[in-house]
N, CA, C and O of each residue as an XYZ file, in Angstrom:
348
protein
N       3.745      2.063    -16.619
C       4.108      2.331    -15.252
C       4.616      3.759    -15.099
O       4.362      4.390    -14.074
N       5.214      4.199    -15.938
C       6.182      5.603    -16.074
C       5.050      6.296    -16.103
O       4.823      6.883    -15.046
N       4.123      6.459    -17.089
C       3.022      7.253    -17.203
C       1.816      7.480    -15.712
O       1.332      8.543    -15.323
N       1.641      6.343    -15.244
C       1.157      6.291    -14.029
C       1.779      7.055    -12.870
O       1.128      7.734    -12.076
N       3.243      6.865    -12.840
C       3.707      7.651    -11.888
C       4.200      9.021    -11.544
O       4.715      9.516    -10.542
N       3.708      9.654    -13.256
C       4.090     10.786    -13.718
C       3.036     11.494    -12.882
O       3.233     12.468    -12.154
N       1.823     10.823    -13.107
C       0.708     11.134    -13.236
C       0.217     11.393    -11.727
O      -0.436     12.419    -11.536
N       0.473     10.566    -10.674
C       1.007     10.833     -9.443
C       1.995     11.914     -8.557
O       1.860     12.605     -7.547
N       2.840     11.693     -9.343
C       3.705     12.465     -8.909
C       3.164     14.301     -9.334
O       3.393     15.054     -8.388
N       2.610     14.909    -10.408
C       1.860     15.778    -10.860
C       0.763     16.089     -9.514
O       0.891     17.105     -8.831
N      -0.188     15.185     -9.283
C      -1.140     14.982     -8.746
C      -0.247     15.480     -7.175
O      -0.654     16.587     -6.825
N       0.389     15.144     -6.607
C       0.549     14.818     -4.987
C       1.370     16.714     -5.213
O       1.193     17.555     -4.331
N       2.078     16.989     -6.313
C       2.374     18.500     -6.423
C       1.432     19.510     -6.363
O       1.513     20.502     -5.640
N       0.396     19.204     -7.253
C      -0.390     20.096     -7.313
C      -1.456     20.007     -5.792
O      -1.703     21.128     -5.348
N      -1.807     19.350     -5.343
C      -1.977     19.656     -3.927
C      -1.170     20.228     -3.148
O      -1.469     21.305     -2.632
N       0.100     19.568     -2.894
C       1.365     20.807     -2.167
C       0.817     22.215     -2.390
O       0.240     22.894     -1.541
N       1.153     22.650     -4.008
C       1.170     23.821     -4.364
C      -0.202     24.893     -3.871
O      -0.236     26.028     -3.395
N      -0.936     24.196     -4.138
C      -2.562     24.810     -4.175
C      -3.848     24.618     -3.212
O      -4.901     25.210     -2.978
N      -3.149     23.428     -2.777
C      -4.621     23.296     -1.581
C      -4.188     23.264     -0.196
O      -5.066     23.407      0.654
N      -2.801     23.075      0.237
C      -2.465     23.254      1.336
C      -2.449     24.353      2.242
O      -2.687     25.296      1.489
N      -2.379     24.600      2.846
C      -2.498     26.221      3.119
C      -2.182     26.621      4.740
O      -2.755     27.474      5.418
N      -0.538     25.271      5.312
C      -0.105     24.902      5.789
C       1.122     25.917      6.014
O       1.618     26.395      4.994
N       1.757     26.359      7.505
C       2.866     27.072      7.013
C       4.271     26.397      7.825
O       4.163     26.568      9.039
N       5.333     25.799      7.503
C       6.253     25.151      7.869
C       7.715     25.896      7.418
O       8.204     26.003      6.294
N       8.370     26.510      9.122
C       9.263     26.965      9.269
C      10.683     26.529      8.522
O      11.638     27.288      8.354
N      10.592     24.830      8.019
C      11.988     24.754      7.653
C      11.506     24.175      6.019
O      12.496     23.766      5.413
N      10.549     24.095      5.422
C      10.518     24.082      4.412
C       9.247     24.845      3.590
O       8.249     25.003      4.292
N       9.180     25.179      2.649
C       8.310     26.052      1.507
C       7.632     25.334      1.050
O       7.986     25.125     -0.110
N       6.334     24.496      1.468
C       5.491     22.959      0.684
C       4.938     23.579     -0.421
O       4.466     22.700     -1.142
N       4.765     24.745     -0.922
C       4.476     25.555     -2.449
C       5.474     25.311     -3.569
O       5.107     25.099     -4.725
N       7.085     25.357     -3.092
C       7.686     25.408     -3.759
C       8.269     23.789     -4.181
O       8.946     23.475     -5.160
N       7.555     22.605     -2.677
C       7.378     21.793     -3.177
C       6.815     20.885     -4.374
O       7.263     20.320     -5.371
N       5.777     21.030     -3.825
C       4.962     21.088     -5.161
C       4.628     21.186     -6.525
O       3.922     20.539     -7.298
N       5.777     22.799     -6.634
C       6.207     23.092     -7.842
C       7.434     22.349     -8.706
O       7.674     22.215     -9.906
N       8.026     21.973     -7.573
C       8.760     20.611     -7.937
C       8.404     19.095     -8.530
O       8.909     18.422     -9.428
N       7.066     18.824     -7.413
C       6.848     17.407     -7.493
C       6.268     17.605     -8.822
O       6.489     16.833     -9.755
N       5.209     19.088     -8.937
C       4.832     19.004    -10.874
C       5.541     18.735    -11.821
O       5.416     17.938    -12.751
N       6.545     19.669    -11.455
C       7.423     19.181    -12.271
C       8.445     18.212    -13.077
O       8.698     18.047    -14.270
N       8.882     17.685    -11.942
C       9.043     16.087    -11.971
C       8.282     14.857    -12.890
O       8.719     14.006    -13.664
N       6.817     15.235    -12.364
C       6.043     14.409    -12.888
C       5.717     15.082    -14.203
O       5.486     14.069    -14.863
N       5.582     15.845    -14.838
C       5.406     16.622    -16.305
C       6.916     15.642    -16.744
O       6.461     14.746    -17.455
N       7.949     15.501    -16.670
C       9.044     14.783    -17.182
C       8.887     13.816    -17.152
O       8.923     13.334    -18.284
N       8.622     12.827    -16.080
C       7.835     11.814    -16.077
C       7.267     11.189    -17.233
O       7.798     10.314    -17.919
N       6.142     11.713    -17.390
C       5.315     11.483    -18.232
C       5.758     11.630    -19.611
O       5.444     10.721    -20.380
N       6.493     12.700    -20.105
C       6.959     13.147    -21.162
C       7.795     11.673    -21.592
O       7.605     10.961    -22.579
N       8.751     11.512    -20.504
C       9.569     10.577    -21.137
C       8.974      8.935    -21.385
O       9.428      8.100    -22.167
N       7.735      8.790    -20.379
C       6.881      7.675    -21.208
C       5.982      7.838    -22.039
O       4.984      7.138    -22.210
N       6.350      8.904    -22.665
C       5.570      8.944    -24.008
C       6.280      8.410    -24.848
O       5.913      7.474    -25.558
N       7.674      9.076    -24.881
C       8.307      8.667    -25.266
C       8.913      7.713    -25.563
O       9.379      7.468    -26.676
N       8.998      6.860    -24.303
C       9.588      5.386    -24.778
C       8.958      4.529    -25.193
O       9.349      3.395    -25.466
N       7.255      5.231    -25.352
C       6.557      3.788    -25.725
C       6.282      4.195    -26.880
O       5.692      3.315    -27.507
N       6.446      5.191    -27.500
C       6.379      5.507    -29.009
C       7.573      4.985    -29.593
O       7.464      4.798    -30.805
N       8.705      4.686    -29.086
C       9.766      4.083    -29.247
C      10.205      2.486    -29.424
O      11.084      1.936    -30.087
N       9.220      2.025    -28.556
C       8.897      0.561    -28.231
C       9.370      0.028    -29.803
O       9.223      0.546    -30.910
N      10.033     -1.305    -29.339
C      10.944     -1.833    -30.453
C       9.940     -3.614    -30.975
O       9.415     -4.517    -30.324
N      10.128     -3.326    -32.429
C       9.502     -4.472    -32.599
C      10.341     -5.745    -33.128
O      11.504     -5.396    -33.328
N      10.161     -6.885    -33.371
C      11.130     -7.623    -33.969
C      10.056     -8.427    -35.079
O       8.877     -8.081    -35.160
N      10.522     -9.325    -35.753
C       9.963     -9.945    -36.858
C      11.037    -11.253    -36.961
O      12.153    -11.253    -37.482
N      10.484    -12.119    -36.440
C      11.650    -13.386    -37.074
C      10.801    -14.510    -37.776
O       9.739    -15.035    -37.441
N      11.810    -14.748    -39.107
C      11.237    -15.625    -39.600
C      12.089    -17.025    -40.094
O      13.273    -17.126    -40.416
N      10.917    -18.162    -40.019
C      12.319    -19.358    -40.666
C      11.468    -20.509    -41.572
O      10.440    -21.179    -41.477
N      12.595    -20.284    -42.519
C      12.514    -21.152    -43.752
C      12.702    -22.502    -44.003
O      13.929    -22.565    -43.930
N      12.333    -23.588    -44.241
C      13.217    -24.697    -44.202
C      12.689    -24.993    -46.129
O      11.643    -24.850    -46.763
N      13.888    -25.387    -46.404
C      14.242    -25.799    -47.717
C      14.719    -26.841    -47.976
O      15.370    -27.561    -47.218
N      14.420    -27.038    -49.158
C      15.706    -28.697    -49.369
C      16.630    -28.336    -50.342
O      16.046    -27.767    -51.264
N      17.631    -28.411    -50.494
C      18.709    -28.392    -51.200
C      19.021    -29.424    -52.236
O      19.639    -30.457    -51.977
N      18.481    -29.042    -53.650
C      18.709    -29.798    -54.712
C      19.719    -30.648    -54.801
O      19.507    -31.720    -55.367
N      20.933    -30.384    -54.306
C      22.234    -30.874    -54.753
C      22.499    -32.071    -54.017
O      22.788    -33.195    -54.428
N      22.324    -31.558    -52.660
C      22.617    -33.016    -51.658
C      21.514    -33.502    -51.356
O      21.612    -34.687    -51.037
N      19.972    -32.886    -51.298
C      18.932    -33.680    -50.896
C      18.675    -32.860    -49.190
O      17.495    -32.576    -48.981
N      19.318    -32.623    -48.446
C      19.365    -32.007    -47.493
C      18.463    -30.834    -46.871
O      18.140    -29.988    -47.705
N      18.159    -30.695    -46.025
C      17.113    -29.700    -45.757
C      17.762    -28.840    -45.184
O      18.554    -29.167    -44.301
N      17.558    -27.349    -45.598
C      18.295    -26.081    -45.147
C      17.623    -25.683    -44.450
O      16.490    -25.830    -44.910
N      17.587    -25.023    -43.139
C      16.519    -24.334    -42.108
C      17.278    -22.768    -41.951
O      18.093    -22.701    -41.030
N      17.077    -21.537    -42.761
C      17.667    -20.163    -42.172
C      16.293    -19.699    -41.461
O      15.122    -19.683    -41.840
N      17.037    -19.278    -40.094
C      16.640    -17.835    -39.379
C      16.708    -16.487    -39.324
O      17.704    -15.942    -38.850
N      15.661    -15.785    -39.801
C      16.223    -14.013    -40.072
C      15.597    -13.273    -39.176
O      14.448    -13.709    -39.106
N      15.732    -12.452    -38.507
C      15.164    -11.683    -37.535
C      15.370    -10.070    -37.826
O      16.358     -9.745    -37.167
N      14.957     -9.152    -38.396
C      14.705     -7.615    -38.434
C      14.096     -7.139    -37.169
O      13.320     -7.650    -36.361
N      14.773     -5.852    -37.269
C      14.768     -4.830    -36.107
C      14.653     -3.448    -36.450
O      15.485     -3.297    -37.344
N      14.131     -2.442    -36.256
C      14.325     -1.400    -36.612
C      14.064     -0.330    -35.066
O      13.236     -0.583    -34.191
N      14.734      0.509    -35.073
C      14.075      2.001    -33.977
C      12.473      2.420    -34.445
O      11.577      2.320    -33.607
N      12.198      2.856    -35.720
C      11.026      3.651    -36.030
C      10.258      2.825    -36.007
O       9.151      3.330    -35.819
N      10.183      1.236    -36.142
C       9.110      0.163    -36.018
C       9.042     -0.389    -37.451
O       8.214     -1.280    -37.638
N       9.702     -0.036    -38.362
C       9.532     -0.601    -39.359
C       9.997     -2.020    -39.429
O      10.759     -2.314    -38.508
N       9.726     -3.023    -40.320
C      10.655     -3.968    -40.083
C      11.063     -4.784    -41.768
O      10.482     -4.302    -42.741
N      11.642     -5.489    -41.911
C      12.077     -5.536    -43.320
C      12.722     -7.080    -43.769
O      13.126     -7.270    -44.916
């Protein structure tokens, strides 16, 4: 979604900036533009970012029986990491 709207937001600037050719007394739609690019260049940057970031999990579960009492042990482990590794 982030990437999409980067991508938009880029897009609706670079028209401001370059194809308009409009002149409006109380605002500068060039220097708009140069904004809305901008915006959207961050945009985008930062969903690159978060989806290179994107978090994974790994859970796993065991069930055992327990020699002693006869009993069945059930553990749950779940790993996490930032870089995607998991362990």
């Amino acid at each position: 979604m982030s990437l999409g709207l980067g991508i938009v937001l880029f897009a609706i600037g670079a028209v401001f900036a370059f194809a308009l050719n409009v002149a409006v007394d109380w605002i500068n739609l060039q220097m708009v533009g140069y904004i809305l690019m901008a915006a959207g260049a961050v945009v985008i940057i930062l969903g690159i970012i978060l989806l290179v970031r994107r978090r994974s999990a790994v859970s796993t579960s065991r069930t055992t029986v327990d020699p002693a009492t006869g009993s069945r042990v059930t553990r749950n482990e779940t790993s996490q990491t930032d870089d995607g590794t998991t362990y």
